[in-house]
C-alpha positions in Angstrom: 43.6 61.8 162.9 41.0 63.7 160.8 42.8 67.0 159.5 40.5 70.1 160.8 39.0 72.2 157.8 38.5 75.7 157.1 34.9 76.8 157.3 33.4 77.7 153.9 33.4 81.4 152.9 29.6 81.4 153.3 30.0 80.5 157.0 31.7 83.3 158.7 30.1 85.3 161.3 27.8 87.9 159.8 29.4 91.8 160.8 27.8 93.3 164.1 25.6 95.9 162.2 24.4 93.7 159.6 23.3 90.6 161.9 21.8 93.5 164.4 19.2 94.2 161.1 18.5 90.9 160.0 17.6 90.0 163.6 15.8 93.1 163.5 14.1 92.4 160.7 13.0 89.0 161.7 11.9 89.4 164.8 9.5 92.5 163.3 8.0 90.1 160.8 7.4 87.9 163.6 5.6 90.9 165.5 3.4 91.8 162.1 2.0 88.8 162.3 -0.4 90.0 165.0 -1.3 93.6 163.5 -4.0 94.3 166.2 -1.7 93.7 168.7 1.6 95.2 167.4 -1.5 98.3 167.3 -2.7 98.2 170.5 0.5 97.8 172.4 2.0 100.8 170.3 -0.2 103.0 171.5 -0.2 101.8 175.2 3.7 103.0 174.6 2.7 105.9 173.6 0.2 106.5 176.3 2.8 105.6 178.8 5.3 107.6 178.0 2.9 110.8 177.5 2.2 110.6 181.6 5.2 112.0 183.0 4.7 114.8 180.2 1.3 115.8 181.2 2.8 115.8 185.8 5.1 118.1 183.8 2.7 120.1 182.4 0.4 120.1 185.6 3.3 120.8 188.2 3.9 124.1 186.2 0.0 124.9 186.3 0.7 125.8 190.1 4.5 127.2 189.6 6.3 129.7 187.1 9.9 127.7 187.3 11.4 124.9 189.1 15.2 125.5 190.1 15.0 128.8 187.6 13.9 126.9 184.2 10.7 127.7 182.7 8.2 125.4 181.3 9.7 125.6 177.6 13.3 125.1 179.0 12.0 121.7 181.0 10.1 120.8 178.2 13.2 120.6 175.9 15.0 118.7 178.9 12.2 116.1 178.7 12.1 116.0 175.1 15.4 115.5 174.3 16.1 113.2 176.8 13.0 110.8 176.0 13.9 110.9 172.6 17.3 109.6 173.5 16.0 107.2 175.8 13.7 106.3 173.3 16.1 105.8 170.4 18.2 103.6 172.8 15.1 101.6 173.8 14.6 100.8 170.1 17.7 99.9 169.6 19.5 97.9 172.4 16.8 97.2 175.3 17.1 93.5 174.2 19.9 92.9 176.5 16.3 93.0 178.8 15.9 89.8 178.5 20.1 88.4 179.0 19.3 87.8 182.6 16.4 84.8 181.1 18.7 83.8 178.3 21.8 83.3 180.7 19.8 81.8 183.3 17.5 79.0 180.7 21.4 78.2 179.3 19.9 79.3 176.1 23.3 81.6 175.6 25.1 78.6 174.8 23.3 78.9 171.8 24.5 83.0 171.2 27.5 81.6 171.0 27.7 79.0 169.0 26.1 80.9 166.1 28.5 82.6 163.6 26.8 86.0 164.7 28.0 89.0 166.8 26.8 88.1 170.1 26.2 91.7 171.2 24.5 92.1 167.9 21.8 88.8 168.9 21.2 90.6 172.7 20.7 93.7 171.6 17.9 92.6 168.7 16.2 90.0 170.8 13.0 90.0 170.7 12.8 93.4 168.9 9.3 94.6 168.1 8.4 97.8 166.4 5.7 98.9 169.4 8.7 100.7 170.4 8.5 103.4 168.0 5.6 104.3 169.5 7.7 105.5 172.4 9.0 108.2 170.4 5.9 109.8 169.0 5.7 112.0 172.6 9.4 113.0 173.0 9.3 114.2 168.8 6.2 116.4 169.4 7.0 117.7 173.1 10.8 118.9 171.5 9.1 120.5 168.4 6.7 122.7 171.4 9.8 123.4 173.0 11.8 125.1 170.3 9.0 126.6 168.8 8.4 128.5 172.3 11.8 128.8 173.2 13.1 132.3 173.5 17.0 131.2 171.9 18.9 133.0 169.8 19.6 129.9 167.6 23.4 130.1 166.1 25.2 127.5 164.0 26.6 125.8 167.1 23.8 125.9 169.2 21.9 123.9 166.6 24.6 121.5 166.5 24.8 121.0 169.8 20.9 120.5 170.4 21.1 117.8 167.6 24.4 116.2 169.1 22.4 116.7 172.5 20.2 113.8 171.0 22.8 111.4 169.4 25.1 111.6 172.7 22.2 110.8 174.6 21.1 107.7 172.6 24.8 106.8 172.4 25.2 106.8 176.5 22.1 105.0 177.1 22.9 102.3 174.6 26.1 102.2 176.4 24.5 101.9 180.1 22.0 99.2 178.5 25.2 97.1 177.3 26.8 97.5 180.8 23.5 96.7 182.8 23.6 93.4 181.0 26.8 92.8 182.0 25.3 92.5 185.1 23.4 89.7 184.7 26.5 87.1 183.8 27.3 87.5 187.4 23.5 88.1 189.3 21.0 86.8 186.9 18.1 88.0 189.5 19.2 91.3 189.6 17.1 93.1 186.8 15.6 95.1 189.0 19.4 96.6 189.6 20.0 97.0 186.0 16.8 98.5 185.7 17.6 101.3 188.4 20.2 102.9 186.0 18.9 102.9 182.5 15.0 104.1 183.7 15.9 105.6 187.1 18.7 107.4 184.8 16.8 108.6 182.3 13.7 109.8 184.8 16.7 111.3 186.8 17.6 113.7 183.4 14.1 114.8 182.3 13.9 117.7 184.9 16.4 120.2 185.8 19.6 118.3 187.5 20.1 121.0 190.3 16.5 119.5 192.0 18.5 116.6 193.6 21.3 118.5 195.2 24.6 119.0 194.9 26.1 115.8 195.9 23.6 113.5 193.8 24.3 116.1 190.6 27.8 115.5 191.0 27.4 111.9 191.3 25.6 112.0 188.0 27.9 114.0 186.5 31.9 112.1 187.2 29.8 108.4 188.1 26.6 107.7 186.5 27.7 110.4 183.5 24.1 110.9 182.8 24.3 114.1 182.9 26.1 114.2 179.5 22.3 113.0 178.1 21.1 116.4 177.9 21.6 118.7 181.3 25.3 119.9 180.6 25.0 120.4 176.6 21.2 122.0 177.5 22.2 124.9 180.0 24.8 125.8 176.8 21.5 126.0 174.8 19.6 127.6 177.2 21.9 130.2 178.4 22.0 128.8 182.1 24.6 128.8 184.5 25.7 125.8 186.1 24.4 125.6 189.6 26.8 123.3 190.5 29.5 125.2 189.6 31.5 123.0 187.8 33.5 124.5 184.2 32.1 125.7 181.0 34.0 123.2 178.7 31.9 120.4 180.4 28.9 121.7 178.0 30.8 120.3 175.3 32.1 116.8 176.7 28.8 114.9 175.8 30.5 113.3 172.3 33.4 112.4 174.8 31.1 111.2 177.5 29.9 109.0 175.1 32.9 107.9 173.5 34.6 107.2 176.8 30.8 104.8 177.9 30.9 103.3 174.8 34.6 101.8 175.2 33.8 100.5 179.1 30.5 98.8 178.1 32.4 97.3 175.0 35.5 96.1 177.4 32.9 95.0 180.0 30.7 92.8 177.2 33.9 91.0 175.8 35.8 90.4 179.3 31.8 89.1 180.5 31.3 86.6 177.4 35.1 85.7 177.5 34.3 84.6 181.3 31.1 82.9 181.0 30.6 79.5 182.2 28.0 77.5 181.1 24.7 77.0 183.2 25.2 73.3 181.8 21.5 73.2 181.1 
Protein backbone atom coordinates (compact mmCIF):
# COMPACT_ATOMS: atom_id res chain seq x y z
CA UNK A 1 0.00 0.00 0.00
CA UNK A 2 1.10 3.55 -1.15
CA UNK A 3 2.35 5.48 2.13
CA UNK A 4 0.14 8.82 2.30
CA UNK A 5 2.30 12.12 2.01
CA UNK A 6 2.38 15.33 3.68
CA UNK A 7 1.16 18.11 1.47
CA UNK A 8 3.95 20.60 0.43
CA UNK A 9 4.41 23.77 2.50
CA UNK A 10 3.12 25.76 -0.40
CA UNK A 11 -0.28 23.95 -0.27
CA UNK A 12 -1.83 24.75 2.93
CA UNK A 13 -5.04 26.50 3.12
CA UNK A 14 -4.50 30.25 2.70
CA UNK A 15 -5.66 32.15 6.43
CA UNK A 16 -9.39 33.40 6.41
CA UNK A 17 -8.50 37.17 5.99
CA UNK A 18 -5.97 36.79 3.39
CA UNK A 19 -7.99 34.38 0.97
CA UNK A 20 -11.14 36.86 1.77
CA UNK A 21 -8.65 39.67 -0.23
CA UNK A 22 -7.33 37.79 -2.91
CA UNK A 23 -10.89 36.64 -3.68
CA UNK A 24 -11.68 40.18 -3.35
CA UNK A 25 -9.26 41.21 -5.44
CA UNK A 26 -9.94 38.93 -8.14
CA UNK A 27 -13.31 39.06 -8.45
CA UNK A 28 -12.86 43.21 -8.73
CA UNK A 29 -10.41 42.79 -11.66
CA UNK A 30 -12.95 40.69 -13.06
CA UNK A 31 -15.67 43.58 -12.60
CA UNK A 32 -13.06 46.40 -14.12
CA UNK A 33 -13.08 44.74 -17.06
CA UNK A 34 -16.42 46.36 -17.89
CA UNK A 35 -15.76 50.06 -16.63
CA UNK A 36 -19.03 51.46 -18.03
CA UNK A 37 -20.88 49.06 -16.33
CA UNK A 38 -19.01 48.73 -12.97
CA UNK A 39 -20.11 52.90 -13.58
CA UNK A 40 -23.45 52.73 -14.27
CA UNK A 41 -24.45 50.08 -11.80
CA UNK A 42 -22.49 52.15 -9.01
CA UNK A 43 -24.54 54.82 -9.35
CA UNK A 44 -27.86 52.90 -9.63
CA UNK A 45 -26.56 51.90 -5.86
CA UNK A 46 -26.27 54.97 -5.08
CA UNK A 47 -29.58 56.15 -6.33
CA UNK A 48 -31.23 53.34 -4.56
CA UNK A 49 -30.08 53.71 -1.53
CA UNK A 50 -30.72 57.75 -1.57
CA UNK A 51 -34.73 56.94 -1.75
CA UNK A 52 -35.62 55.98 1.61
CA UNK A 53 -33.39 59.20 2.52
CA UNK A 54 -35.35 61.60 0.50
CA UNK A 55 -39.36 59.59 2.24
CA UNK A 56 -37.25 60.67 5.25
CA UNK A 57 -36.80 63.95 4.40
CA UNK A 58 -40.41 64.45 2.87
CA UNK A 59 -42.26 62.64 5.89
CA UNK A 60 -40.70 65.43 8.14
CA UNK A 61 -41.84 68.24 5.45
CA UNK A 62 -45.47 67.57 7.02
CA UNK A 63 -44.24 66.67 10.82
CA UNK A 64 -41.81 68.31 13.41
CA UNK A 65 -40.91 64.65 15.17
CA UNK A 66 -41.81 61.20 14.83
CA UNK A 67 -41.95 59.25 18.32
CA UNK A 68 -40.09 62.58 19.85
CA UNK A 69 -36.80 62.59 17.56
CA UNK A 70 -36.26 65.38 15.26
CA UNK A 71 -35.19 65.33 11.81
CA UNK A 72 -31.26 65.53 12.71
CA UNK A 73 -31.72 62.86 15.41
CA UNK A 74 -33.43 60.36 12.60
CA UNK A 75 -31.08 61.40 10.18
CA UNK A 76 -28.07 60.10 12.34
CA UNK A 77 -30.28 56.80 12.92
CA UNK A 78 -30.39 56.35 9.14
CA UNK A 79 -26.92 57.31 8.65
CA UNK A 80 -25.35 55.29 10.82
CA UNK A 81 -27.28 52.44 10.28
CA UNK A 82 -26.84 52.51 6.32
CA UNK A 83 -23.38 52.94 6.72
CA UNK A 84 -23.28 49.75 8.72
CA UNK A 85 -25.41 47.98 6.50
CA UNK A 86 -23.44 49.25 3.93
CA UNK A 87 -19.97 48.18 5.23
CA UNK A 88 -21.54 44.70 5.88
CA UNK A 89 -22.95 44.62 2.27
CA UNK A 90 -19.36 45.18 1.03
CA UNK A 91 -18.06 42.84 2.92
CA UNK A 92 -20.01 39.53 3.42
CA UNK A 93 -23.30 39.84 1.13
CA UNK A 94 -21.66 36.95 -0.97
CA UNK A 95 -23.13 34.37 1.14
CA UNK A 96 -26.24 35.81 -1.37
CA UNK A 97 -25.50 33.65 -3.63
CA UNK A 98 -24.83 30.09 -1.07
CA UNK A 99 -28.39 29.15 -1.67
CA UNK A 100 -27.23 28.80 -5.96
CA UNK A 101 -23.85 27.38 -5.02
CA UNK A 102 -25.28 24.60 -2.60
CA UNK A 103 -28.09 23.94 -4.82
CA UNK A 104 -25.77 23.61 -8.59
CA UNK A 105 -23.40 21.20 -6.13
CA UNK A 106 -20.75 23.67 -6.98
CA UNK A 107 -19.87 23.72 -2.93
CA UNK A 108 -18.19 20.59 -3.39
CA UNK A 109 -15.79 22.55 -4.98
CA UNK A 110 -15.57 25.35 -1.61
CA UNK A 111 -14.45 22.61 -0.08
CA UNK A 112 -12.08 20.96 -1.71
CA UNK A 113 -9.96 24.04 -2.18
CA UNK A 114 -7.18 24.76 0.53
CA UNK A 115 -9.12 28.07 1.34
CA UNK A 116 -11.30 29.21 4.23
CA UNK A 117 -14.67 28.35 3.10
CA UNK A 118 -16.40 31.19 4.90
CA UNK A 119 -13.65 33.36 3.47
CA UNK A 120 -14.83 31.98 -0.51
CA UNK A 121 -18.79 32.74 0.43
CA UNK A 122 -18.35 35.84 1.75
CA UNK A 123 -16.03 37.20 -1.41
CA UNK A 124 -18.05 35.56 -4.10
CA UNK A 125 -18.76 37.44 -6.67
CA UNK A 126 -17.62 40.69 -4.95
CA UNK A 127 -17.79 43.73 -7.14
CA UNK A 128 -16.81 47.25 -6.16
CA UNK A 129 -20.53 48.80 -7.30
CA UNK A 130 -21.06 48.28 -3.74
CA UNK A 131 -19.21 51.17 -2.53
CA UNK A 132 -21.39 53.14 -4.14
CA UNK A 133 -23.90 52.17 -1.46
CA UNK A 134 -22.01 54.07 0.96
CA UNK A 135 -21.69 57.39 -0.68
CA UNK A 136 -25.46 58.34 0.81
CA UNK A 137 -25.12 56.94 4.46
CA UNK A 138 -21.27 59.05 4.66
CA UNK A 139 -22.88 62.32 3.57
CA UNK A 140 -26.46 62.01 5.33
CA UNK A 141 -24.19 61.19 8.95
CA UNK A 142 -21.87 64.23 8.21
CA UNK A 143 -25.60 66.51 7.92
CA UNK A 144 -26.55 64.97 10.95
CA UNK A 145 -23.73 65.89 13.27
CA UNK A 146 -23.17 69.02 11.78
CA UNK A 147 -26.89 69.95 12.84
CA UNK A 148 -27.04 68.05 15.81
CA UNK A 149 -27.54 70.08 18.96
CA UNK A 150 -24.89 67.44 21.22
CA UNK A 151 -22.71 68.33 23.59
CA UNK A 152 -19.99 65.99 22.05
CA UNK A 153 -17.70 64.39 25.04
CA UNK A 154 -14.86 61.87 24.69
CA UNK A 155 -17.20 59.04 25.15
CA UNK A 156 -19.95 60.10 23.21
CA UNK A 157 -17.56 60.27 20.25
CA UNK A 158 -16.49 56.90 20.97
CA UNK A 159 -19.60 55.51 21.15
CA UNK A 160 -21.03 57.14 17.84
CA UNK A 161 -17.87 55.65 16.04
CA UNK A 162 -18.33 52.08 17.86
CA UNK A 163 -22.13 52.73 16.98
CA UNK A 164 -20.80 52.06 13.27
CA UNK A 165 -18.26 49.16 13.82
CA UNK A 166 -20.95 47.23 16.08
CA UNK A 167 -23.32 47.70 13.52
CA UNK A 168 -21.18 46.34 10.56
CA UNK A 169 -20.00 43.67 12.96
CA UNK A 170 -23.88 42.34 13.73
CA UNK A 171 -24.91 42.53 10.17
CA UNK A 172 -21.90 40.57 8.96
CA UNK A 173 -22.89 38.23 11.62
CA UNK A 174 -26.78 37.98 10.65
CA UNK A 175 -25.49 37.64 6.82
CA UNK A 176 -23.23 34.54 7.94
CA UNK A 177 -26.32 33.06 9.91
CA UNK A 178 -28.90 33.76 7.00
CA UNK A 179 -26.62 31.59 4.89
CA UNK A 180 -26.74 29.00 7.20
CA UNK A 181 -30.05 28.79 6.14
CA UNK A 182 -29.69 27.81 2.89
CA UNK A 183 -27.80 24.23 3.81
CA UNK A 184 -31.05 23.20 5.06
CA UNK A 185 -33.92 25.25 2.58
CA UNK A 186 -31.98 26.27 -0.54
CA UNK A 187 -35.40 28.18 -1.84
CA UNK A 188 -35.63 30.19 1.04
CA UNK A 189 -33.73 33.44 0.21
CA UNK A 190 -36.44 35.34 0.41
CA UNK A 191 -36.36 34.17 4.37
CA UNK A 192 -32.81 35.09 4.73
CA UNK A 193 -33.50 38.20 3.05
CA UNK A 194 -36.32 39.30 5.62
CA UNK A 195 -33.67 39.64 8.40
CA UNK A 196 -30.61 41.26 6.93
CA UNK A 197 -32.78 44.12 4.74
CA UNK A 198 -36.10 43.94 6.71
CA UNK A 199 -33.47 44.35 9.80
CA UNK A 200 -31.70 47.02 8.68
CA UNK A 201 -35.02 49.07 7.24
CA UNK A 202 -36.48 48.04 10.67
CA UNK A 203 -33.28 50.29 12.51
CA UNK A 204 -33.25 53.39 10.24
CA UNK A 205 -36.19 55.11 12.10
CA UNK A 206 -36.84 55.47 15.64
CA UNK A 207 -37.46 51.76 17.28
CA UNK A 208 -40.37 52.93 19.55
CA UNK A 209 -42.66 53.33 16.02
CA UNK A 210 -43.34 49.48 16.05
CA UNK A 211 -44.49 49.00 19.56
CA UNK A 212 -43.42 47.69 22.46
CA UNK A 213 -43.63 44.00 21.87
CA UNK A 214 -41.79 44.14 18.30
CA UNK A 215 -38.99 46.59 19.98
CA UNK A 216 -38.41 44.14 22.46
CA UNK A 217 -38.31 41.41 20.09
CA UNK A 218 -35.61 43.31 18.29
CA UNK A 219 -33.91 43.97 21.23
CA UNK A 220 -33.37 40.06 23.27
CA UNK A 221 -34.21 38.09 19.55
CA UNK A 222 -33.25 39.75 16.43
CA UNK A 223 -30.56 42.02 18.60
CA UNK A 224 -30.82 44.60 15.93
CA UNK A 225 -31.28 47.05 17.99
CA UNK A 226 -27.55 46.90 19.15
CA UNK A 227 -26.99 48.47 15.19
CA UNK A 228 -27.59 51.87 16.28
CA UNK A 229 -31.09 52.61 18.44
CA UNK A 230 -29.69 51.62 21.98
CA UNK A 231 -25.94 53.25 21.63
CA UNK A 232 -28.01 56.32 19.64
CA UNK A 233 -30.54 57.41 22.49
CA UNK A 234 -27.03 57.49 24.73
CA UNK A 235 -25.90 60.00 21.98
CA UNK A 236 -28.82 61.75 21.75
CA UNK A 237 -29.85 62.23 25.22
CA UNK A 238 -33.17 60.13 24.91
CA UNK A 239 -34.87 58.07 27.21
CA UNK A 240 -35.68 54.64 26.43
CA UNK A 241 -39.31 54.30 25.66
CA UNK A 242 -39.33 50.97 26.27
CA UNK A 243 -38.12 51.11 29.51
CA UNK A 244 -35.57 48.76 29.52
CA UNK A 245 -31.87 49.71 31.66
CA UNK A 246 -29.31 52.26 30.97
CA UNK A 247 -26.25 49.89 30.71
CA UNK A 248 -28.03 48.40 27.56
CA UNK A 249 -26.61 51.72 25.69
CA UNK A 250 -23.36 50.20 26.06
CA UNK A 251 -23.85 46.39 25.21
CA UNK A 252 -23.56 46.92 21.34
CA UNK A 253 -19.47 45.63 21.36
CA UNK A 254 -21.10 42.67 23.35
CA UNK A 255 -24.08 42.32 21.10
CA UNK A 256 -21.76 41.82 18.58
CA UNK A 257 -19.35 39.70 20.12
CA UNK A 258 -21.99 37.39 21.43
CA UNK A 259 -23.59 37.31 17.07
CA UNK A 260 -20.37 36.89 15.95
CA UNK A 261 -19.69 33.49 18.01
CA UNK A 262 -23.46 31.92 17.04
CA UNK A 263 -23.00 32.70 13.31
CA UNK A 264 -19.31 31.21 13.61
CA UNK A 265 -20.80 27.96 15.60
CA UNK A 266 -23.74 27.85 13.12
CA UNK A 267 -21.20 28.07 9.75
CA UNK A 268 -18.92 25.23 11.12
CA UNK A 269 -21.75 22.81 12.63
CA UNK A 270 -23.59 23.73 8.76
CA UNK A 271 -20.39 22.83 6.61
CA UNK A 272 -19.47 19.90 9.07
CA UNK A 273 -23.11 18.55 8.24
CA UNK A 274 -23.38 19.04 4.60
CA UNK A 275 -24.13 16.37 2.34
CA UNK A 276 -23.43 16.46 -1.09
CA UNK A 277 -26.18 17.38 -3.75
CA UNK A 278 -24.14 14.56 -5.77
CA UNK A 279 -24.29 16.72 -8.80
Amino acid sequence: MAELSPRPVDERPLSGPVAYLLLVRMWSKSASQYRVSLMLTSLAQLLTTSLDLIAIVVIYAQVQTIAGFTLPETLYLYGTTRLAFGLSDLVASGVENLATTIRLGNFDLVLIRPVSSLAQALADQFTPKRFGKLVAPLITLGWALDTLPVQWTVLKILVCIGTVVSGFVIYCALWVLTGCISFIAVDAQEVSNSFTYGSEFATEYPLQIFGRPLGLALTFVLPVAFVTWQPSLYVLGHADPFGLPGFLRFASPFAAAVLSAVAALAWRGCVRRYRSTGS
